[in-house]
KEPAZA-291860 format. One record per residue: residue number from 0; residue in one letter; x, y, z of N, C-alpha, C in turn. Coordinates in Angstrom, 2 decimals, m for minus. Layout:
BEGIN
<site nr="NUM" rest="A" n_xx="X" n_yy="Y" n_zz="Z" ca_xx="X" ca_yy="Y" ca_zz="Z" c_xx="X" c_yy="Y" c_zz="Z"/>
...
//
This chain:
BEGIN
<site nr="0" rest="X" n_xx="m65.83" n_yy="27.19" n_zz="m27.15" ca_xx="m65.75" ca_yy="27.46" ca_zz="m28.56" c_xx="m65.69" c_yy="26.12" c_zz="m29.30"/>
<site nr="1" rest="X" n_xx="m66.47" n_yy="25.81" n_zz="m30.14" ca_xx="m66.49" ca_yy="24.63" ca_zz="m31.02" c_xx="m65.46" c_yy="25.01" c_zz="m31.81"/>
<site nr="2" rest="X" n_xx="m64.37" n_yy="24.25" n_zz="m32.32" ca_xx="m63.61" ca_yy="24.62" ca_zz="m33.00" c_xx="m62.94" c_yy="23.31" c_zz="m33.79"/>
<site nr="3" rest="X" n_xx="m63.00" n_yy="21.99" n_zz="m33.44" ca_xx="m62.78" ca_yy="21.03" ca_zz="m33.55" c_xx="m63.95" c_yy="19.86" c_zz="m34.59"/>
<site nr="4" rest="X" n_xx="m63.79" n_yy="19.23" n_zz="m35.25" ca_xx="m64.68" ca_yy="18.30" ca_zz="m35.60" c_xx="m64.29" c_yy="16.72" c_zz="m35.20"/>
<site nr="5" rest="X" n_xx="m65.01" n_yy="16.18" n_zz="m34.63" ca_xx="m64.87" ca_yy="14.70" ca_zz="m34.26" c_xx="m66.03" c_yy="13.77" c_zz="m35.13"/>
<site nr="6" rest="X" n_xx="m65.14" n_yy="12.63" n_zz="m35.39" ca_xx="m65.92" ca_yy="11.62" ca_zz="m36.70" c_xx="m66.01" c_yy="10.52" c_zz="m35.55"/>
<site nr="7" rest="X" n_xx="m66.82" n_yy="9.97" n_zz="m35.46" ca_xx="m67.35" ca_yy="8.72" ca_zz="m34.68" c_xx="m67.79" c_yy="7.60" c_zz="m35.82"/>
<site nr="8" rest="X" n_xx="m67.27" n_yy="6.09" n_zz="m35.84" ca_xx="m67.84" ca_yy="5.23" ca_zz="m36.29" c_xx="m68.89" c_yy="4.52" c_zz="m35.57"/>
<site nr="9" rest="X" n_xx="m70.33" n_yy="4.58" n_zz="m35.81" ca_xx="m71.38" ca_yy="3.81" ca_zz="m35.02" c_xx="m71.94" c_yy="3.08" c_zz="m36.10"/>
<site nr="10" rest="X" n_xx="m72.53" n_yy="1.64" n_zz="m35.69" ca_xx="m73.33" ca_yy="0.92" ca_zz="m36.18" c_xx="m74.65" c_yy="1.21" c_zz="m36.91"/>
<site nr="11" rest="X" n_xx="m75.65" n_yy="0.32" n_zz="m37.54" ca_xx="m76.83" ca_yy="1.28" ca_zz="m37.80" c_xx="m77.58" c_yy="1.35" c_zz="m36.45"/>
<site nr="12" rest="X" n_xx="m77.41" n_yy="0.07" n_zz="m35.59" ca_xx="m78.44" ca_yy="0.39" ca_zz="m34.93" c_xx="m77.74" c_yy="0.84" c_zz="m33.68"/>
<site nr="13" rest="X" n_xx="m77.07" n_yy="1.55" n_zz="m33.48" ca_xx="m76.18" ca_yy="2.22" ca_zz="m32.52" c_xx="m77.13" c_yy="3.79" c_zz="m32.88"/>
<site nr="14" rest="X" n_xx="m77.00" n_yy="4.05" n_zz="m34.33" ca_xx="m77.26" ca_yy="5.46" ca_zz="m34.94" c_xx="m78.66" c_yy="5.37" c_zz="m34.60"/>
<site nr="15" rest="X" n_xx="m79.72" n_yy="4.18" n_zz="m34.58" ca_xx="m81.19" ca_yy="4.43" ca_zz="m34.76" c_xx="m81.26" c_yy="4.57" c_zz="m33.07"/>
<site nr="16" rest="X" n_xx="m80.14" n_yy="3.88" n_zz="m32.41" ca_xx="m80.63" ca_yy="4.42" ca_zz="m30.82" c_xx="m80.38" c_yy="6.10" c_zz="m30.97"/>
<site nr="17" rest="X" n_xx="m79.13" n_yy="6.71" n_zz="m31.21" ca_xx="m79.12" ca_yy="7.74" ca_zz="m31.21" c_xx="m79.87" c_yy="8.51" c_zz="m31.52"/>
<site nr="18" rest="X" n_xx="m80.26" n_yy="8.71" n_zz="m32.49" ca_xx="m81.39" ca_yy="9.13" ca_zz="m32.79" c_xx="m82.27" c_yy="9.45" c_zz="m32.27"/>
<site nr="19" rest="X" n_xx="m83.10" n_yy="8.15" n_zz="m31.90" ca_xx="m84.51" ca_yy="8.03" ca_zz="m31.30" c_xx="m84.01" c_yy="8.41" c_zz="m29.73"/>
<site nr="20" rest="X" n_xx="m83.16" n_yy="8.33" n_zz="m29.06" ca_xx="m83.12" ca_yy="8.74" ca_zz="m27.72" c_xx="m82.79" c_yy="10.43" c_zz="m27.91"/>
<site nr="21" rest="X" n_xx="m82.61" n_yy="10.99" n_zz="m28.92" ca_xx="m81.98" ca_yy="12.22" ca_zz="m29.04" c_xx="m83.46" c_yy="13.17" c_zz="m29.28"/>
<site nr="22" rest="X" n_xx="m84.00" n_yy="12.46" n_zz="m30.42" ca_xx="m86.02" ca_yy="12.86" ca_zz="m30.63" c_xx="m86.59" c_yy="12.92" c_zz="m29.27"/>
<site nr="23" rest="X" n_xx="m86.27" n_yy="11.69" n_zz="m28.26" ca_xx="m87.19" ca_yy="11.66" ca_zz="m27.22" c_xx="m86.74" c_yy="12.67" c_zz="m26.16"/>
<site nr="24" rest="X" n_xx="m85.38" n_yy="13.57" n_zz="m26.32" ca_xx="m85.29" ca_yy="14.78" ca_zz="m25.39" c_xx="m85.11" c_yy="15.93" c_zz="m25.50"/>
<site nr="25" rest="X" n_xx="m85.81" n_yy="15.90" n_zz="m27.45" ca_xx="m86.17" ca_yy="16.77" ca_zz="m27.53" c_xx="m84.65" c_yy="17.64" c_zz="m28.51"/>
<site nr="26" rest="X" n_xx="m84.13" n_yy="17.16" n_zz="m28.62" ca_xx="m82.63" ca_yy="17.62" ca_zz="m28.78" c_xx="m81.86" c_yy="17.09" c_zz="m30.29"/>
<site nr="27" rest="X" n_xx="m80.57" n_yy="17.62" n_zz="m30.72" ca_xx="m80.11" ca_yy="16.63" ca_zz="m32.18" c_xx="m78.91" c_yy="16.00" c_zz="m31.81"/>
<site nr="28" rest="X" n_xx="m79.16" n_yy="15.01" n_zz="m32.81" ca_xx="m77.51" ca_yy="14.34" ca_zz="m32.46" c_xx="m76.65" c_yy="14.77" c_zz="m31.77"/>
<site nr="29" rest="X" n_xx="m76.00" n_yy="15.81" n_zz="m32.56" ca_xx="m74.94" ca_yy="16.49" ca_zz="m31.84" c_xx="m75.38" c_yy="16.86" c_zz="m30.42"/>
<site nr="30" rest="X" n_xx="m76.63" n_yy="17.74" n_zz="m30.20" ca_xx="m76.35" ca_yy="18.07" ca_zz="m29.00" c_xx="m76.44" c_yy="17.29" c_zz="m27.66"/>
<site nr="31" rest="X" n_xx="m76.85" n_yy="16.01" n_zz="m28.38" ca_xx="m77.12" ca_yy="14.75" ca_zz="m27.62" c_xx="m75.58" c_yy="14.02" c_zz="m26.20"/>
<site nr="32" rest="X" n_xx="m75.18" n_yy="14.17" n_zz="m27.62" ca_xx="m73.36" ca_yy="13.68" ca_zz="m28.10" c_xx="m72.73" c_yy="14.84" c_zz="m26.84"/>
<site nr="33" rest="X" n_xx="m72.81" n_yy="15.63" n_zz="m27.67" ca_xx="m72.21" ca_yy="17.14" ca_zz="m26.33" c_xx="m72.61" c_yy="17.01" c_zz="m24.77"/>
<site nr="34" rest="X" n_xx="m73.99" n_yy="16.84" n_zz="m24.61" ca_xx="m74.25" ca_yy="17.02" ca_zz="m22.71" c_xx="m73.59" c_yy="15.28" c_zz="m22.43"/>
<site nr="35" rest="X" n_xx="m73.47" n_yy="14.02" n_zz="m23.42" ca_xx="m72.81" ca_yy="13.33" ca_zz="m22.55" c_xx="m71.42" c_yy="13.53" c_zz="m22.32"/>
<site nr="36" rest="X" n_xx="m70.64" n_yy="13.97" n_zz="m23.19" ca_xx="m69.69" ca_yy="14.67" ca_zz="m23.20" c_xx="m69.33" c_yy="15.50" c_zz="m21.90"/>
<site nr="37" rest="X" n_xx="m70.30" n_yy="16.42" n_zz="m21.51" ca_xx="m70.18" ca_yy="17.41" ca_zz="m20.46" c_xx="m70.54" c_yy="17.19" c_zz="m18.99"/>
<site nr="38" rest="X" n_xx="m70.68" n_yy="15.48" n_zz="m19.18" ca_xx="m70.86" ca_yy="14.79" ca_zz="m18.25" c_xx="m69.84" c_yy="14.41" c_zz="m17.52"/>
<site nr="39" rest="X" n_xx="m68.36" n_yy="14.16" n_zz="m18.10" ca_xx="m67.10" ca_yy="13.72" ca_zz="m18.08" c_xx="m66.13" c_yy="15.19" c_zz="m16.98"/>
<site nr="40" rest="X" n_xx="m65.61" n_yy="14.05" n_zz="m16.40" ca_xx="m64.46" ca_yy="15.15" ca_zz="m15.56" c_xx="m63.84" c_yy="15.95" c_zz="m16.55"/>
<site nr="41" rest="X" n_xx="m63.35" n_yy="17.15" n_zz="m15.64" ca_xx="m62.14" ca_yy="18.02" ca_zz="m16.40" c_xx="m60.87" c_yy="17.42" c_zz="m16.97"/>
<site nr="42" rest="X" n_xx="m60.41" n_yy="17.81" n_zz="m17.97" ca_xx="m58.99" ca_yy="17.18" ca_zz="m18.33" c_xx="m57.95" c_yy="17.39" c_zz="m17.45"/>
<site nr="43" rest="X" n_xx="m57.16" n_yy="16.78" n_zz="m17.10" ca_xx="m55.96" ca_yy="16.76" ca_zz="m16.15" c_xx="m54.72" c_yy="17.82" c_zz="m17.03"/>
<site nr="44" rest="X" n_xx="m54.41" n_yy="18.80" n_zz="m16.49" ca_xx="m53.66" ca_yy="19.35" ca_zz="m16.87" c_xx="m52.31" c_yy="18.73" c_zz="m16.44"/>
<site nr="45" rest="X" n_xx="m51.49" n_yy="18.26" n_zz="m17.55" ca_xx="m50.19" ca_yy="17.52" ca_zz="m17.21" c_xx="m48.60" c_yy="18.43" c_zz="m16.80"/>
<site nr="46" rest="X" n_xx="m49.04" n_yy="19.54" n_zz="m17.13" ca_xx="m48.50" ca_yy="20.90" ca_zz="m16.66" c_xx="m48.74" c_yy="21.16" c_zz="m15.30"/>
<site nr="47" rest="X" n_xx="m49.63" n_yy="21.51" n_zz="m15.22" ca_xx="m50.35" ca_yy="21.77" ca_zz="m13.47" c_xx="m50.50" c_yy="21.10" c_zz="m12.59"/>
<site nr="48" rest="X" n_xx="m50.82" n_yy="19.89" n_zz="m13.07" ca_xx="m50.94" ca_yy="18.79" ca_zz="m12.06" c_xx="m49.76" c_yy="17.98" c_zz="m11.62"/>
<site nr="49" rest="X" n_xx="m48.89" n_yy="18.34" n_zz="m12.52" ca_xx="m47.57" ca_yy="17.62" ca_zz="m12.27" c_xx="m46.81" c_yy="16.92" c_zz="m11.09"/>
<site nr="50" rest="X" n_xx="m47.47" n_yy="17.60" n_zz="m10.02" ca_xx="m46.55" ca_yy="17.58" ca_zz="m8.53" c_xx="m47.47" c_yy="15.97" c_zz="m8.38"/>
<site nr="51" rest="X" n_xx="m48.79" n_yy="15.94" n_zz="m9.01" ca_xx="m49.42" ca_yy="15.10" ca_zz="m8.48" c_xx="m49.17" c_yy="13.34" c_zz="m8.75"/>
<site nr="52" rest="X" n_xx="m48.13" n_yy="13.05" n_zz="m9.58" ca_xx="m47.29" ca_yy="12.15" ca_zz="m10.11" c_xx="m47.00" c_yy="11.01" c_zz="m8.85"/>
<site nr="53" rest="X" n_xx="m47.61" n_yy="10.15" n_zz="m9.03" ca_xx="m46.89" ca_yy="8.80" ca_zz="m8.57" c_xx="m45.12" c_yy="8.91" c_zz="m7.90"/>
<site nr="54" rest="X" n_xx="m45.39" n_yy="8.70" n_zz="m7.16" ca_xx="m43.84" ca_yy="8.53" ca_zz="m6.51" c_xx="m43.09" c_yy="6.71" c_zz="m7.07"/>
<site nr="55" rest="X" n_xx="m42.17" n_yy="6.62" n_zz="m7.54" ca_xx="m41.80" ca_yy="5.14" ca_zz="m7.69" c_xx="m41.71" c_yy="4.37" c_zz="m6.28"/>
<site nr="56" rest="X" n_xx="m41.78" n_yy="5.06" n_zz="m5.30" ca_xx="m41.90" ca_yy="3.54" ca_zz="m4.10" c_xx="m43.69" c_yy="3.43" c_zz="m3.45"/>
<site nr="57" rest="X" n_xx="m44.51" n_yy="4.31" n_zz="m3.78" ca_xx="m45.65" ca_yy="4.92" ca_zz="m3.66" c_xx="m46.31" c_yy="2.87" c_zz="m4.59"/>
<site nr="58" rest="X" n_xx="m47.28" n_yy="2.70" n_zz="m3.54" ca_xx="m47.84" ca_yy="1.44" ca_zz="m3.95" c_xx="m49.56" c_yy="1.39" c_zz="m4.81"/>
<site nr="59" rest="X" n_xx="m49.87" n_yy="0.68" n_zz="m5.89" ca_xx="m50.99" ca_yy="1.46" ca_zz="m6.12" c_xx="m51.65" c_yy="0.33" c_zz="m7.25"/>
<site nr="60" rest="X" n_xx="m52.26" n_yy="0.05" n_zz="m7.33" ca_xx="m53.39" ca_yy="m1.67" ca_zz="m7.78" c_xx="m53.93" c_yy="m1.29" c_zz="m8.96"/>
<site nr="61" rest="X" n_xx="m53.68" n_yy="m2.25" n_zz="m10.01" ca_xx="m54.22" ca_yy="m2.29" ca_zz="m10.88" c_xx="m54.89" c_yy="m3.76" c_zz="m11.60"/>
<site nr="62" rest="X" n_xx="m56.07" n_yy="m3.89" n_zz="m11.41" ca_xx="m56.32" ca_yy="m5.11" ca_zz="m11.95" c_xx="m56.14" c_yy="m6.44" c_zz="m10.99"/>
<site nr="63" rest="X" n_xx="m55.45" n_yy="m6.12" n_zz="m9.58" ca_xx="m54.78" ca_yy="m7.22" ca_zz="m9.08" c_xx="m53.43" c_yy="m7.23" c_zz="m8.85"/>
<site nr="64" rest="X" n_xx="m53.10" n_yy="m5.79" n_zz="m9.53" ca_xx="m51.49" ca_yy="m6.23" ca_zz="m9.55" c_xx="m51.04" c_yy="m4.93" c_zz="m8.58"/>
<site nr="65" rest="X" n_xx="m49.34" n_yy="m5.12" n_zz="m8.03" ca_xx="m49.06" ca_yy="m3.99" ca_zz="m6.83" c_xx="m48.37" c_yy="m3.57" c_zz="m7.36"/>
<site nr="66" rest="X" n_xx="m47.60" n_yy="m2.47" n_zz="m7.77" ca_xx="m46.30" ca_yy="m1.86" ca_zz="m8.39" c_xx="m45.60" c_yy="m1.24" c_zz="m7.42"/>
<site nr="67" rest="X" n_xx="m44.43" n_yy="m1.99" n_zz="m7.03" ca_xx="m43.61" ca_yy="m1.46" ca_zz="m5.93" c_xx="m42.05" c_yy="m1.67" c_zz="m6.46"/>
<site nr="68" rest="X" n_xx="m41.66" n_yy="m0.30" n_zz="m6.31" ca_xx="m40.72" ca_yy="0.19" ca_zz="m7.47" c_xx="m41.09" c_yy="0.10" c_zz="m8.66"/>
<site nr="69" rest="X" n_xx="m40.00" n_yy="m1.00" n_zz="m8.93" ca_xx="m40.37" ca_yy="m1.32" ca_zz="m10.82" c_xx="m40.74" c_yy="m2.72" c_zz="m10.97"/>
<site nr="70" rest="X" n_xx="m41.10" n_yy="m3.60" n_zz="m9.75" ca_xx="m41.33" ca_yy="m5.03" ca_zz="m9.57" c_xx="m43.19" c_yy="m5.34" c_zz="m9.46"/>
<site nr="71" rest="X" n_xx="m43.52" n_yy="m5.86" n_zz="m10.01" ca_xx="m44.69" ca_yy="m6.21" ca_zz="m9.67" c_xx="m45.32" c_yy="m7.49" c_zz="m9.25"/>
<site nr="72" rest="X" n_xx="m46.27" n_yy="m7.24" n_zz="m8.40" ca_xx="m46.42" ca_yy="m8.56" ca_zz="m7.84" c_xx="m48.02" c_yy="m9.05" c_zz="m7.57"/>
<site nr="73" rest="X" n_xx="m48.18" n_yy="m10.21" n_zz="m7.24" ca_xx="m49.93" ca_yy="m9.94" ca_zz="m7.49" c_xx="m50.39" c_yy="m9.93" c_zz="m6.35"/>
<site nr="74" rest="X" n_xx="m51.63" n_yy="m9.81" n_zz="m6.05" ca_xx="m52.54" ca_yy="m9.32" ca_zz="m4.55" c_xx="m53.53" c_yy="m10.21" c_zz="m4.82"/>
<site nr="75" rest="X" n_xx="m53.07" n_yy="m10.76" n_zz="m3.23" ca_xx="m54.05" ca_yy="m11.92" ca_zz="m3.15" c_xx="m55.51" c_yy="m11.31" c_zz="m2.69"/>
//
């Protein structure tokens, strides 16, 4: 159900790609906008998925970095 409106700020020539890649499949903006959209994983239900939560001694990389407990440290 569409029920929502979303405002996007794009450039002009952000909009003239849109556009013209949206003409070339045949399709409009919006529905352009939508199948990449529907391209994207499901939302994580933070209710449901809950159990699935990081444990605090549970080790796990970000960028280079290790989070073990509440200390972080870097990876060589």
């Amino acid at each position: 159900m569409k029920n929502k409106k979303l405002t996007i700020r794009v450039t002009e020539f952000e909009r003239r790609q849109l556009e013209q890649e949206a003409n070339r499949r045949g399709m409009t903006q919006s529905e352009l906008i939508r199948s990449l959209i529907a391209r994207f994983r499901d939302p994580i239900d933070p209710v449901r998925d809950s159990s699935l939560e990081t444990k605090p001694d549970c080790q796990w990389s970000l960028y280079g970095w290790q989070a073990m407990g509440k200390r972080l440290k870097l990876i060589d």
